[in-house]
N, C-alpha and C positions, 0 to 999 in steps of 0.2 A: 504493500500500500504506500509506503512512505516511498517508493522508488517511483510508484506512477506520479506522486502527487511533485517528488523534485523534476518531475522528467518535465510536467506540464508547464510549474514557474519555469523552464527553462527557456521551454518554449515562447509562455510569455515574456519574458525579459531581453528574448530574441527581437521578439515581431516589436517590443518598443524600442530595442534599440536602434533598430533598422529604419522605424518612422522617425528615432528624431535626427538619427542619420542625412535622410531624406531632406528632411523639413529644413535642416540646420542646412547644408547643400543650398537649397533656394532662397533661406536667407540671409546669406553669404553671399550668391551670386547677385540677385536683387535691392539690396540694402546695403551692407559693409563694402565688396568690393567696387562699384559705383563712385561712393567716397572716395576708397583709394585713387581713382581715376584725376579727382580734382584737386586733392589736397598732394599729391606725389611731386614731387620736378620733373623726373623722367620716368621713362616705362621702365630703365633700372630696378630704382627706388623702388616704385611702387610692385616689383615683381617678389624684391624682396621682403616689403611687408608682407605681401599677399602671405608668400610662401612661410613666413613666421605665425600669421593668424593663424594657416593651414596646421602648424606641428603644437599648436595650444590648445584651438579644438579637436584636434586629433588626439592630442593627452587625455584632455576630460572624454574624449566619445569613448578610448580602452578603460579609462576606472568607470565609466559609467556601466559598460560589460562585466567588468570585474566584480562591483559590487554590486549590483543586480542578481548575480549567482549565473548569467549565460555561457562565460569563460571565464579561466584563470590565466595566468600569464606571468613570464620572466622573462625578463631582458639581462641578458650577460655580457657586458663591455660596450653598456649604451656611450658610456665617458669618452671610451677611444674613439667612437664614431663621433661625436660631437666634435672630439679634435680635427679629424679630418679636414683637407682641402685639396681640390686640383686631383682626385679621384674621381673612379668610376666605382661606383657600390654596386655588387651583384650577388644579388640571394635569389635563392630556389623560391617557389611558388606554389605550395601545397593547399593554401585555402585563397576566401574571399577578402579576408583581413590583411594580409601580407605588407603591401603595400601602408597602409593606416599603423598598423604597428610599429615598421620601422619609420618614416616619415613624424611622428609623435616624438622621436629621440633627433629630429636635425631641425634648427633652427632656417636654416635654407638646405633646400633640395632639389633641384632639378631633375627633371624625372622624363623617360621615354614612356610613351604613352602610346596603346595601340587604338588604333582609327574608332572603333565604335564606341570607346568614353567620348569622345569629342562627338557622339551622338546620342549620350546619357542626358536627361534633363537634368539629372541629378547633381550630375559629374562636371558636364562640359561647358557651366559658368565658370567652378573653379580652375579647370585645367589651362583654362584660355587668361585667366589673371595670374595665373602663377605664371604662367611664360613657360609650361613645358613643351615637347617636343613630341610633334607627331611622326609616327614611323611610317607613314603612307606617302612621303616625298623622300628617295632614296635619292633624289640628286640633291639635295641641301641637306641632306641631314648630319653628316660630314662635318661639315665646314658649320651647322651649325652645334655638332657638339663641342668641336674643337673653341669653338668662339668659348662657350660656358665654361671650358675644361680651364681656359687661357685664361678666365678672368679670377681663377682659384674655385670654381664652385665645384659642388660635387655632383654624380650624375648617378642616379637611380635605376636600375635597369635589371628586369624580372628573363632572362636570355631564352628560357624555355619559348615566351611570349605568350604563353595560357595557362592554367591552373594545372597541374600534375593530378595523375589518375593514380590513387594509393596501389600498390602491387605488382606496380607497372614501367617499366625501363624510361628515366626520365632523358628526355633527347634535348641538347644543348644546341641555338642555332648560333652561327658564327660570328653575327654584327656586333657583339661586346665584344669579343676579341680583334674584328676587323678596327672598331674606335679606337681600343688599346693601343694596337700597334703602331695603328697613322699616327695616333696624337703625342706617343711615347709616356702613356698614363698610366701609375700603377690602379692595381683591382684591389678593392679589400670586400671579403668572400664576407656574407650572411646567410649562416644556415637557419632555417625555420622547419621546425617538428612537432606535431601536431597529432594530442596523444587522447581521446581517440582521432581519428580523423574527421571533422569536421566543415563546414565551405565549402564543400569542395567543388569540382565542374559537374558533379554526376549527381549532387544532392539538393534538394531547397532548401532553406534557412528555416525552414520546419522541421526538417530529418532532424530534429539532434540526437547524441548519442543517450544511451541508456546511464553513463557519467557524465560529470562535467568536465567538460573539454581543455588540452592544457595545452596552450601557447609558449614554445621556448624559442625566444629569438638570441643566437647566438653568434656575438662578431667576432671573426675567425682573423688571421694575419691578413697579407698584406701579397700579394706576387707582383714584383714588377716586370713592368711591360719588355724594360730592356735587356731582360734573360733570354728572350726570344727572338731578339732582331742582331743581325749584324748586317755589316755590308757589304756579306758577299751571298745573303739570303734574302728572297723576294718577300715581300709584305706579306702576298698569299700563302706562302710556306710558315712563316713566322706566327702569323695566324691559326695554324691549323695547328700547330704544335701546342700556341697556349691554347687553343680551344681545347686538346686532351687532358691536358693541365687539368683545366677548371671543370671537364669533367669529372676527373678522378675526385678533385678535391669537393668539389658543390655535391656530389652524387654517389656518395658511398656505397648506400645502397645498391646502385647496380651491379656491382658485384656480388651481390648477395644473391640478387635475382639471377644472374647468369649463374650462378654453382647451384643455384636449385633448378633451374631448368637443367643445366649437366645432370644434378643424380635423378630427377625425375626421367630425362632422355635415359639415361643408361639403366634404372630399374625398368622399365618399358621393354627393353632389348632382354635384360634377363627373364622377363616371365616370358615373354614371347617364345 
């Protein structure tokens, strides 16, 4: 009894975090950001208050989760990431929160953003004040991370580009290590694990688990870029090598899935 009755606050604590999610979204893009518009000097300025509003109410939206009872959550080496500049941040992507969680620990963040938030009503007042980056112009996008990277900011960036399916080989695509290379910027890795799983791509914000759900965002070292370039090695090569790199290290688990596909494939062949 007492496990349906937690299971149901959970649910509720979901569905209103979600609304005031929402709500908070449109009063940000309609009310505060607007402000920032006339009171900024330049679109600078005002990118980067946007972007500090963004990690304040992003703080209160996680303890408002937290103490609600929907998630628990820990962050491990929030300090190091705040020191950060002139990086490219890139953490794995296991739920819906990912993004919000770590963005809540950087006072500025510039973030790659894929095409369909910039079609979110929810989303794409803020995304368009904060000055992020859309990944649907492959010919400026280059030149304009390099801009961000060159003015010390840091750059946010989920490589997968979607939510990871739990049990299932997470696949790395190469535009975080192609930025690294050109720009000569180190990575600092963000691992996120998510105990049960919960967010994810295949569930509603209704599923939740039968426990409360536990958030651990953990900031990892540092790899730099220039371990992989020389010059007498083409960008495209350099590139691919760190992209192994940041598999091995972003994705552990895969190798856990490939040795159990191995003994599952080779029990298969013995009972045969």
């Amino acid at each position: 009894m007492f496990g349906l009755i937690s299971k149901g606050w959970r649910i509720a604590a979901t569905g209103f975090c979600f609304s005031l999610f929402g709500l908070g979204g449109l009063f940000l893009t309609f009310i505060i950001f607007p402000m920032m518009t006339f009171s900024a000097r330049d679109t600078k300025e005002r990118e980067l208050r946007v972007q500090g509003i963004i990690q304040k109410t992003f703080t209160i939206f996680c303890l408002t989760m937290k103490y609600t009872g929907a998630i628990n959550y820990k962050i491990t080496g929030g300090d190091i990431l705040r020191k950060d500049s002139n990086c490219i941040i890139l953490a794995n992507h296991p739920s819906l929160i990912d993004y919000v969680l770590i963005t809540s620990q950087l006072p500025q963040c510039d973030c790659l953003v894929k095409s369909s938030i910039w079609h979110n009503p929810f989303m794409k007042g803020t995304v368009k004040a904060a000055g992020y980056i859309p990944n649907n112009s492959p010919d400026d996008l280059l030149e304009r991370c390099a801009q961000r990277l060159g003015e010390g900011n840091v750059l946010l960036i989920f490589p997968e580009g979607t939510r990871t399916t739990p049990g299932v080989e997470s696949s790395l695509q190469r535009g975080a290590s192609q930025i690294a290379v050109r720009t000569q910027t180190d990575i600092r890795l963000v691992h996120i694990t998510v105990t049960p799983s919960f967010l994810t791509k295949e569930k509603k914000w209704y599923q939740v688990p039968d426990v409360r759900p536990f958030f651990h965002v953990e900031v990892k070292g540092k790899i730099a870029a220039s371990e992989f370039t020389d010059s007498d090695i083409a960008e495209a090569t350099a590139a691919r090598r760190l992209n192994r790199r940041l598999n091995r290290e972003l994705f552990p688990h895969n190798n856990k899935i490939e040795q159990q596909t191995n003994i599952e494939g080779y029990s298969g062949q013995i009972t045969k």
